[in-house]
N, C-alpha and C positions, 0 to 999 in steps of 0.2 A: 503494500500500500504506500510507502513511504517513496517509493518511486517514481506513482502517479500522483503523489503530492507534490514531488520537485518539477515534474515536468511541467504541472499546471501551473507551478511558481514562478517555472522559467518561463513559460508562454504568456502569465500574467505579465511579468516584469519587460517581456521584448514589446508584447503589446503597449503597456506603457510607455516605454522608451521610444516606440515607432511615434507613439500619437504626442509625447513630446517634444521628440522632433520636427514633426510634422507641425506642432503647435507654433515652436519656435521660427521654423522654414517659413513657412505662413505669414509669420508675425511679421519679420524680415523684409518682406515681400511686401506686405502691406506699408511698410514705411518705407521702401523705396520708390514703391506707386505712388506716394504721397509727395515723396521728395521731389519726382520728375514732374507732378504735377505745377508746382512753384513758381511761377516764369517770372523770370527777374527782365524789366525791359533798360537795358543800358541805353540807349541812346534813341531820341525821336528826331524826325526831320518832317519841317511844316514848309510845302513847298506852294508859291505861287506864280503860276504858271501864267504866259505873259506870251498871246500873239498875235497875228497881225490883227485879228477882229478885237482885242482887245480895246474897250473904250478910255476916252479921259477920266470918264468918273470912276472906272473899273483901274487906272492907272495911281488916283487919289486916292483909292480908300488899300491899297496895297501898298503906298508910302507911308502912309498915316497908319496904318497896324504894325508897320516894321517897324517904321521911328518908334512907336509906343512901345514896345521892346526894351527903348535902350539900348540895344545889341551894338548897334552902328548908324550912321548919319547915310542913309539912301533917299538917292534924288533920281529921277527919270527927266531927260531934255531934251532938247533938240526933235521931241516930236514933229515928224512932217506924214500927210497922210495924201492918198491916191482920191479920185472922184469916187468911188467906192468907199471911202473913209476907212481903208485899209491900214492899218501903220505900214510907211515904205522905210521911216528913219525913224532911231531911237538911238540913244545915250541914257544908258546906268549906269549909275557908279555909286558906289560908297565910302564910308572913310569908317573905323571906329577908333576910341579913345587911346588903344595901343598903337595907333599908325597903320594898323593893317587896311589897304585896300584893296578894290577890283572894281574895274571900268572896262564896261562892255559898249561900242558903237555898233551900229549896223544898218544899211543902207540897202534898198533894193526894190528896184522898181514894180517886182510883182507879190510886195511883201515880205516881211521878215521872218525870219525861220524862226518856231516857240522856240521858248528858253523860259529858267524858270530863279525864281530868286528864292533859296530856302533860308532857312534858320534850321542848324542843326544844334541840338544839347547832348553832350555826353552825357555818363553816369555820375559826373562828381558835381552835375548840374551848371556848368561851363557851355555859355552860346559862342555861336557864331556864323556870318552869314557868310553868304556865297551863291553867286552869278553860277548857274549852269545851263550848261546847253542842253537841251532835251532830247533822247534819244528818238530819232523818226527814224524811216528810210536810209537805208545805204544809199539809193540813187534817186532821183526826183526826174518827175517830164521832164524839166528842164536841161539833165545833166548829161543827155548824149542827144546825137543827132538824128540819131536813127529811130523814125516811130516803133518800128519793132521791138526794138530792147528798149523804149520807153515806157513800152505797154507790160512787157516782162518785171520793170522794173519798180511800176506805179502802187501805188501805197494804197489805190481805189477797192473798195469791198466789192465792187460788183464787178472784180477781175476776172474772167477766166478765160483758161487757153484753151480754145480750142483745135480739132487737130487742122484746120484751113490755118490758124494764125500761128500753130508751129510751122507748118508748112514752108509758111511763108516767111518768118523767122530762120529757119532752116536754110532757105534760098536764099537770101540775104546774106548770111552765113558765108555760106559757097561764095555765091560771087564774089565777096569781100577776102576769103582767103585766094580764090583764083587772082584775083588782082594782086595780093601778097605774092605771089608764087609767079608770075608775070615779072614784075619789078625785080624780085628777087634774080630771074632768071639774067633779065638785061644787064643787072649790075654785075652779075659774072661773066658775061659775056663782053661787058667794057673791060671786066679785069685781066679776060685773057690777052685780049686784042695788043 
């Protein structure tokens, strides 16, 4: 008898020790669930974005919040605007108390590219502003000559290729390397002569 008594002593005892474990594993678990829940936020950035349809009173009341900061002395100038009342010219700049500044111009006749003026704060609650440019488009209508690759390249949502305008992107393509390869040919054929 004394045999079936240890063995249910030992199967009591591993039983408790599993469900202690388990108690503890658990426990563990549940404060690191808690832990990773925590989100500590270091740094904010309050950005205000700035483009050609951007108004004068939309230009005022985005000075007038910045300056009330404190952060830095931000002035916008040299506005000039298209018959569309487009911005085509603008001058930012700022100054703050340390000497730090940044002075952004820009000029163009079919509107100015956004840009945005934030305010960013670390964690030890330290501002500071900053002129940036806004990420758009690698390429714009504008920036090649070819309608094809402008179409390829257009930032428009109601883009799409279809297989007549690869086609003919394709063809474009060709002929413009056949031309490379023309050229190419004459200027070895000058080198040998």
């Amino acid at each position: 008898m004394k045999i079936v008594t240890t063995s249910t002593q030992t199967w009591k005892k591993a039983t408790f020790a599993s469900l202690l474990s388990f108690g503890l594993l658990f426990t563990s678990f549940t404060t690191l669930a808690q832990e990773k829940e925590q989100v500590t936020i270091k740094n904010k950035t309050l950005a205000y974005e700035i483009t050609k349809e951007t108004t004068a009173t939309d230009l005022e009341m985005i000075q007038k919040e910045i300056n009330a900061e404190n952060i830095a002395k931000l002035k916008f100038s040299n506005v000039k605007r298209n018959a569309k009342n487009e911005i085509i010219g603008l001058t930012t700049q700022f100054n703050d108390e340390r000497g730090t500044s940044q002075k952004k111009s820009e000029y163009n006749s079919q509107g100015i590219r956004p840009f945005s003026v934030k305010i960013h704060e670390n964690a030890d609650g330290y501002k500071y502003l900053e002129i940036a440019q806004t990420n758009t488009a690698f390429a714009t209508k504008n920036a090649t000559s070819n309608p094809l690759l402008n179409d390829l390249f257009s930032d428009e949502l109601e883009d799409d290729m279809s297989s007549d305008n690869m086609m003919e992107m394709m063809k474009a393509m060709q002929e413009s390397m056949q031309q490379q390869q023309e050229l190419i040919q004459k200027l070895l054929q000058e080198e040998t002569k």
